[in-house]
C-alpha positions in Angstrom: -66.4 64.8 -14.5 -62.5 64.7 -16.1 -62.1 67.3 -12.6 -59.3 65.9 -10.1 -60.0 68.3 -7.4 -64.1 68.5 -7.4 -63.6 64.3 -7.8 -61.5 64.0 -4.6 -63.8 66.4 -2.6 -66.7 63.9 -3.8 -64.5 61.0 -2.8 -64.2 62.6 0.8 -67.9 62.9 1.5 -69.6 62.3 4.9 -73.2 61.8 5.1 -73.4 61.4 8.5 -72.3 64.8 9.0 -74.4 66.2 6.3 -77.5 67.5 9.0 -74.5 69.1 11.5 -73.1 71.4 8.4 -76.7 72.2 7.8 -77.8 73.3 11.1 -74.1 75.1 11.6 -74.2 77.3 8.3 -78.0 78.0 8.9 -79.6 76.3 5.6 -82.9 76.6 6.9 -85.9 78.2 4.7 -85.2 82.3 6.1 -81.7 81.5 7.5 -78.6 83.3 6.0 -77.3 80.0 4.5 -80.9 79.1 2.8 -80.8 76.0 0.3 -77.1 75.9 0.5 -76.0 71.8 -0.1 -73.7 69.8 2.0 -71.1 66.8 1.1 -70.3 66.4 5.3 -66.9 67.5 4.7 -64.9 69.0 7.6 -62.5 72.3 6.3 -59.0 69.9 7.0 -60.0 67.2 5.2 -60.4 69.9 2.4 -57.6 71.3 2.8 -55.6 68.3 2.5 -57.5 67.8 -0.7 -56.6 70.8 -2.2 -52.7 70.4 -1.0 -52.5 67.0 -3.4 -55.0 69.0 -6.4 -53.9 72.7 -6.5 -51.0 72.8 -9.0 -53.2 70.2 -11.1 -56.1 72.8 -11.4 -56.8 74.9 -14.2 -59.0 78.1 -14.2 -61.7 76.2 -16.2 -61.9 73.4 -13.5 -61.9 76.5 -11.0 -64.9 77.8 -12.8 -66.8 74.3 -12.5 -65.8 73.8 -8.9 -66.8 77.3 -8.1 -70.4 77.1 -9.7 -71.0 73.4 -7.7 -74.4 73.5 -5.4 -72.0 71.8 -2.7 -70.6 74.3 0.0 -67.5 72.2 0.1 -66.7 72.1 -3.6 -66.5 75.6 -3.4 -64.6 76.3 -0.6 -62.1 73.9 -2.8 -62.1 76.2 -5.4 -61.3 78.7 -3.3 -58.6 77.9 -1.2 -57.1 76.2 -4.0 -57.3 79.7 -6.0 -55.7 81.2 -2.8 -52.3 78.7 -3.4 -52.3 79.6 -7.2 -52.3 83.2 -6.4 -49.7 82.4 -3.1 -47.2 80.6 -5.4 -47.3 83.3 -8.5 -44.9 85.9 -6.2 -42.9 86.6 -9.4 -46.0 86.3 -11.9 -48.0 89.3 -11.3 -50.2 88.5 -14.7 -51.4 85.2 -12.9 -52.1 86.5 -9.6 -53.8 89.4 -11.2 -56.1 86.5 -13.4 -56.6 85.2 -9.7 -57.6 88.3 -8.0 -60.2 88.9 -11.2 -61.4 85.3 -11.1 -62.3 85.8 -7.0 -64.4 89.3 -7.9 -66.0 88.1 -11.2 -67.7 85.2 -8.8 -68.7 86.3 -5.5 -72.2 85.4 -6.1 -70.8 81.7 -5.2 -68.8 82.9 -2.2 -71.8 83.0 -0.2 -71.3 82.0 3.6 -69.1 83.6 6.4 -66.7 80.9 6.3 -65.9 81.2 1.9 -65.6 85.0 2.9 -63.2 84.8 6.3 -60.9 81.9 4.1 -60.4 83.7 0.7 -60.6 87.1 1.2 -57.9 88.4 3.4 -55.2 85.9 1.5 -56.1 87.5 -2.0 -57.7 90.9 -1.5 -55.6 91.7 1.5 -52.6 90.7 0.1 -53.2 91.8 -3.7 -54.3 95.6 -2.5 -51.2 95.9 0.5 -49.1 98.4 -1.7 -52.2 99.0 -4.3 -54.9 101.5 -3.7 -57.6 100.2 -1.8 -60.8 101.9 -2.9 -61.9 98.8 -3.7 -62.9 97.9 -0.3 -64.6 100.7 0.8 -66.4 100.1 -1.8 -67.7 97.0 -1.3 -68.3 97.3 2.2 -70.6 100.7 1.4 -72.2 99.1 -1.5 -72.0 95.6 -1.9 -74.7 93.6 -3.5 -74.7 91.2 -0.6 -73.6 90.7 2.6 -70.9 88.8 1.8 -69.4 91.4 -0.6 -70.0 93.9 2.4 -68.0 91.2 4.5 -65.2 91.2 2.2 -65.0 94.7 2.4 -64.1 94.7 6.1 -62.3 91.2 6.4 -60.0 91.7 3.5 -58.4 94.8 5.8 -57.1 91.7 8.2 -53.9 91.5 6.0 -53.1 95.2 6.5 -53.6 94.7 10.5 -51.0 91.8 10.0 -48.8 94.2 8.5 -49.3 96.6 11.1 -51.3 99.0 8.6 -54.5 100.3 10.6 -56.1 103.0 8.3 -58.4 101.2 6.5 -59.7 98.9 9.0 -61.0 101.7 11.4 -62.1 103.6 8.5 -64.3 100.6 6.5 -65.7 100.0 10.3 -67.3 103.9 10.2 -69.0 102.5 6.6 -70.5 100.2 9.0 -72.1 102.6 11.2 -74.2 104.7 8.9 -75.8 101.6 7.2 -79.3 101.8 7.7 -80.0 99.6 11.2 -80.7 97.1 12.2 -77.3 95.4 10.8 -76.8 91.8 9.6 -75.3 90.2 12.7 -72.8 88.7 10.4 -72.1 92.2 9.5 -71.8 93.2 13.0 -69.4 90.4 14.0 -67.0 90.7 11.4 -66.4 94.6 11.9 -66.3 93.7 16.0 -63.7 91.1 15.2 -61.3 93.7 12.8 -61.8 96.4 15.5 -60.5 93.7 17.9 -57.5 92.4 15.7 -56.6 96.2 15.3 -56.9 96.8 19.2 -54.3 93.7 19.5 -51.9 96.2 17.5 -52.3 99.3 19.0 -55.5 99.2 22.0 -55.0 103.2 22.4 -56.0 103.6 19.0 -59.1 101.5 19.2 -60.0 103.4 22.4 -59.8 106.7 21.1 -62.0 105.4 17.8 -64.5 103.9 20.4 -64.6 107.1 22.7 -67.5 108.9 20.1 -69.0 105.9 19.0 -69.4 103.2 21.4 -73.1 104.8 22.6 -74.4 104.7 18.8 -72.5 100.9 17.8 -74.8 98.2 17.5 -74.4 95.9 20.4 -73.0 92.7 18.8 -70.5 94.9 16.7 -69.3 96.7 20.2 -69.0 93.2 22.2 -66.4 91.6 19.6 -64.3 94.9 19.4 -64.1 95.2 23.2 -63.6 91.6 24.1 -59.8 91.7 25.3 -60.6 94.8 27.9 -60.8 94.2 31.2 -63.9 92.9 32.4 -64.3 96.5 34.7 -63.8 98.0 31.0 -66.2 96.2 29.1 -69.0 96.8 31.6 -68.3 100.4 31.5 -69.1 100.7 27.6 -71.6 98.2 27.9 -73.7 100.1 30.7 -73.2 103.2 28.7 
């Protein structure tokens, strides 16, 4: 394949480590992660590929490297769309081409770690002085749960930015799904709640006051994890 980057990432395989990434992204037949393929790749060694391939990458090698059976491959594509976007500051035609690539395939971004390393770094940064509608709804109605995960991850940039709205606001979407919900789900709203707690832990407190008792458990363990340990127990026992 006349591909630099998907070539490289081939070059780079690990077979040993092939069963590890397996067991890891939960492959098995029922698991989240079901069928998914493995090169044995660790995330630096890909990133280091993508550093030497990004800026030699067109869109239609994007689109091959997206579409690969290999977990790897796509995370490639993806980080490497995240530099393209990165380095087009003063081109907003390409960053928007980037931003509509990432939406028009997230059938391929289909584990927690393609979500958590793409998401926040395009959607987060294309929607900070943008209307954000977008978000909520994904996170309300996403096909999967990965689009429902980009929903609430992507609202990491804003907390960066010391913007908190959206963030406690996706978070109630979260709530009124029908339960039980996806643990993945769960953690990734407990780990925004937390971030935003980092910026201002009054606010989260308040937010927490009238929902803690109705949060699933998982969710309310990753937003309260940097309380006090006297604190924790409290909303845990209640």
């Amino acid at each position: 394949m006349n591909c630099k980057l998907y070539n490289e990432i081939l070059a780079h395989q690990d077979p040993s480590q092939v069963e590890g990434l397996k067991r890891f992204f939960k492959t098995g037949k029922g698991q989240y992660g079901e069928g998914d393929q493995f090169l044995g790749i660790k995330v630096p060694v890909t990133r280091e590929v993508v550093k030497q391939c990004w800026l030699e990458t067109s869109f239609d090698e994007l689109e091959t490297c997206i579409r690969s059976e290999y977990h790897e491959i796509r995370l490639a594509a993806l980080l490497t769309l995240v530099q393209v976007f990165k380095h087009a500051k003063k081109d907003p035609t390409l960053q928007h081409r980037c931003i509509g690539f990432y939406l028009g395939h997230t059938e391929f971004i289909n584990n927690w770690d393609l979500v958590d390393l793409s998401c926040y770094e395009l959607l987060g940064t294309w929607l900070l002085d943008k209307d954000r509608q977008l978000l909520y709804d994904l996170a309300r109605d996403g096909k999967t749960i990965w689009e429902q995960r980009i929903g609430m991850v992507s609202t990491m940039q804003f907390i960066r930015h010391g913007q908190l709205d959206d963030t406690f606001a996706i978070a109630d979407i979260f709530l009124v799904k029908p339960q039980p919900l996806h643990d993945l789900l769960q953690k990734a709203v407990g780990w925004l709640l937390r971030e935003a707690g980092k910026r201002d832990e009054q606010r989260l407190k308040d937010w927490l006051s009238n929902r803690y008792q109705v949060m699933p458990r998982t969710m309310l363990r990753y937003a309260i994890e940097k309380f006090s340990e006297e604190e924790r127990a409290g909303y845990l026992k209640a």
